[in-house]
N, C-alpha and C positions, 0 to 999 in steps of 0.2 A: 504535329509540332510545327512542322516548315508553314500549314496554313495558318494558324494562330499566329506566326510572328508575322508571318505577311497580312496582320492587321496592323502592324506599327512599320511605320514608313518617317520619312522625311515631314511630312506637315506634321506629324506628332511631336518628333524633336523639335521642332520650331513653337508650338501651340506649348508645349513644357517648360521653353525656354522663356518664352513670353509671358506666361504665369509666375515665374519664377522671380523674373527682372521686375514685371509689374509689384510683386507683392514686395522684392524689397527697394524699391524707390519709396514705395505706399509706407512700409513700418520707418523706413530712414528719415522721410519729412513729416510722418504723420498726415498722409491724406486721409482726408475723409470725406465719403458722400453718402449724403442722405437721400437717398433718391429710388424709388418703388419699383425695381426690377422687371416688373410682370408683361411691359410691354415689351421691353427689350427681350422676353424669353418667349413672347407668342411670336414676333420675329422670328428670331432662333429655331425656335420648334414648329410653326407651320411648314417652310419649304423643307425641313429635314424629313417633315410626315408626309406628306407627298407625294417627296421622292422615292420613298420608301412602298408607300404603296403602290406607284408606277411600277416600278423595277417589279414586285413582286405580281402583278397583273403580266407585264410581258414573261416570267418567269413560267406561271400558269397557263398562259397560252399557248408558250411553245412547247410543256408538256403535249396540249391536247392535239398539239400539230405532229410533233412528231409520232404520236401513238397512231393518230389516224393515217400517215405516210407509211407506218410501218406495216399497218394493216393491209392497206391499197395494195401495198406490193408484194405481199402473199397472198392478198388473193387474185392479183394478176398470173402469179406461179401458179394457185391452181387453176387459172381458166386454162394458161396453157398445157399443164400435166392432164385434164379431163379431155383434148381434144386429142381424141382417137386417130388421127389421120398423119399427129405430127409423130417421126422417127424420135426412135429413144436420142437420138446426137443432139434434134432439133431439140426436144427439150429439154435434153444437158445447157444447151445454149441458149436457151432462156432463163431458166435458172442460173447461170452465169449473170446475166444481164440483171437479173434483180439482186442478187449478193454484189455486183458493182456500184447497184444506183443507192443502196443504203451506206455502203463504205464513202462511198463518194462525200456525202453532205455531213458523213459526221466526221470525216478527218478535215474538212472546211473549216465546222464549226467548233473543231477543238482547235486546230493550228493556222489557219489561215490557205492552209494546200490542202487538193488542188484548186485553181483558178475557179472561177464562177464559171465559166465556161463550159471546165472537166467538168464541174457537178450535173451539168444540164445533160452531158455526152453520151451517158448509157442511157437515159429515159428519152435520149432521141434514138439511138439503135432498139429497142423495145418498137418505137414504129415503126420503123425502117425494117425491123423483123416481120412483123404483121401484111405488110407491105409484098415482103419476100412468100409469105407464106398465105396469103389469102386465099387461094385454094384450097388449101388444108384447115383453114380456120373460118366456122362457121360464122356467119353473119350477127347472129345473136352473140357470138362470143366476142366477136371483134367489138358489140358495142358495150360489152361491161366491160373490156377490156381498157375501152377509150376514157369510161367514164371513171374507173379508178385511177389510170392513168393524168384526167383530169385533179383530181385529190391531190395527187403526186405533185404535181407540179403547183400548185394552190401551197400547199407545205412547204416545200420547196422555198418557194418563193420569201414564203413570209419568215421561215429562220433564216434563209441569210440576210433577211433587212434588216433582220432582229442585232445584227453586227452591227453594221454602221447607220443607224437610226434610235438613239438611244434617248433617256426619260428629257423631259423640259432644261434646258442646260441654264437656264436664268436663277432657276430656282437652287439647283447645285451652286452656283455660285454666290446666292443672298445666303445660305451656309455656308459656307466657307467666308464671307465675309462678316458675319455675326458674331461666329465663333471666334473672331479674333478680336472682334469688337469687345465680345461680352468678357475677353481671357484681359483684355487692357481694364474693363470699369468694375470687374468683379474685386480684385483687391481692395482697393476705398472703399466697396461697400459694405465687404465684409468688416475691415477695421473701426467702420463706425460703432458697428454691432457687435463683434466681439472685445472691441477695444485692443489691451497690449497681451491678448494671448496669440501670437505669433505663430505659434506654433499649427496652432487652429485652422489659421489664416493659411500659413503655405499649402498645410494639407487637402482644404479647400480647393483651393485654385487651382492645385495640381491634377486635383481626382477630378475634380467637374471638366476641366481642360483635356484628358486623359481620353473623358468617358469619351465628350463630344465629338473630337478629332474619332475615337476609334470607329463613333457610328459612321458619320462619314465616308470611312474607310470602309465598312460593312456595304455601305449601299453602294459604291462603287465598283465592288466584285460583284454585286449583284446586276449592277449596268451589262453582264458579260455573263450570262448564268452558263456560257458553254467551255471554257478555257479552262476549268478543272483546279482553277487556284481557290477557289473558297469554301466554306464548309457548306453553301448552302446550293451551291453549282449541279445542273443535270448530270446523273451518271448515264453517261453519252452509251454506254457499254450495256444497257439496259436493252436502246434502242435495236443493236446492231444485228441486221440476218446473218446468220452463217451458213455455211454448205447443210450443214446438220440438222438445222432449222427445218429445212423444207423437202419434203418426201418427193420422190424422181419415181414416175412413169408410174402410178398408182392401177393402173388397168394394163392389161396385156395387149400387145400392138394388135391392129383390126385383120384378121386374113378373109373377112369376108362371107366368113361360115358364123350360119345364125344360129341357136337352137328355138327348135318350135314345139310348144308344148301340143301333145298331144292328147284332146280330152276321151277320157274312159267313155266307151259305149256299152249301156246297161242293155243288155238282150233281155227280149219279154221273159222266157224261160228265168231269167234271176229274179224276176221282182216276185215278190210275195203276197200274194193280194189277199185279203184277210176280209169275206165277207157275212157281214150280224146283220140277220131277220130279226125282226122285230118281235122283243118279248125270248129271244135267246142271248145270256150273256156273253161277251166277245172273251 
């Protein structure tokens, strides 16, 4: 309910208000215009469409960014849980470090905290770890290591731009100024056509004014698909690793003892030798 009323805001009372006053100035003097609508409503309805499929494009995208951020950094966790060399602590503390760096960007991107900064802070100790630890972590591991780590910050990047970089702002605004255009000429127009049914006329202007403003307002929370106020918003909670998530220390620590299999020797005494002269059956 609270997201459905957070589609009527202030420009809807005003867009209502202005349908209302237009339509009775229009019945009080009898305006009328006779005049073909259809360009004033591909105005209208091109930058509204646009917008909308902008919004819904970066919407899609940062699905596929954060699914692939989320991936990266489990399977960062298992490069480090598979190497055998690191102590059960060290890989507590890696796993630490990746339940940080996914908290990190989705309490950004639903609240604005932490700073851009924090966000970047544990995917810098994840190197700073590798760093500490290159000894213990194989060469080959360090570089799938680097290259998910790579992904990380690739995502990263591009949801928090997704904040302050939002659809064509010219085009939001030739909406919003049509819609107000079209809520002043749409009364006249109707009265010509429907003449003195009044009634017709308010309900008109109010419902088509009603609609407009509400789309508006739809693609607006879509400007934002992370802040959890609309009904069409990423559930960020989809995204999120937990301790739970990711299994801890999958192999037993290395002591160094190998086992060697050792292959069965057949002594001639066991085998069976089975020999057919010719013209006797076996």
């Amino acid at each position: 309910m609270k997201k459905f009323l957070a589609l009527f805001n202030a420009r809807t009372f005003i867009t209502v208000v202005i349908c209302v006053i237009s339509t009775f100035i229009t019945l009080r003097y009898d305006f009328k215009l006779h005049h073909n609508t259809m360009l004033l409503g591909l105005l209208l309805v091109f930058p509204l469409v646009k917008s909308f499929q902008f919004a819904f494009k970066r919407r899609e995208r940062s699905l596929e960014y954060l699914s692939s951020r989320r991936g990266s950094l489990i399977a960062i966790h298992h490069f480090f849980q598979h190497t055998k060399k690191l102590s059960p602590d060290d890989k507590a503390t890696s796993r630490d470090l990746v339940v940080a760096s996914s908290e990190s960007l989705l309490s950004h991107l639903k609240s604005g905290e932490p700073a851009r900064a924090e966000v970047f802070r544990p995917l810098d100790q994840i190197s700073v770890f590798m760093i500490r630890h290159e000894e213990e972590i194989s060469a080959k591991t360090s570089t799938l290591v680097i290259r998910a780590l790579k992904e990380v910050y690739i995502s990263t990047t591009f949801l928090i731009s997704i904040g302050t970089h939002r659809t064509v702002l010219i085009l939001r605004v030739f909406s919003q100024v049509f819609i107000g255009l079209f809520s002043l000429i749409q009364a006249p127009t109707l009265n010509d056509y429907f003449g003195t049914q009044s009634v017709a006329i308010y309900l008109a202007t109010v419902v088509t004014g009603l609609v407009l403003t509400t789309l508006v307002n739809v693609q607006e929370h879509l400007e934002n698909p992370f802040d959890q106020n609309g009904y069409d918003d990423i559930k960020l909670d989809e995204f999120r690793i937990l301790p739970s998530d990711l299994i801890n220390e999958p192999f037993p620590p290395d002591n160094g003892e190998k086992k060697k299999k050792k292959d069965k020797v057949v002594e001639p005494s066991e085998m069976e030798t089975v020999v057919t002269h010719p013209g006797q059956q076996a």
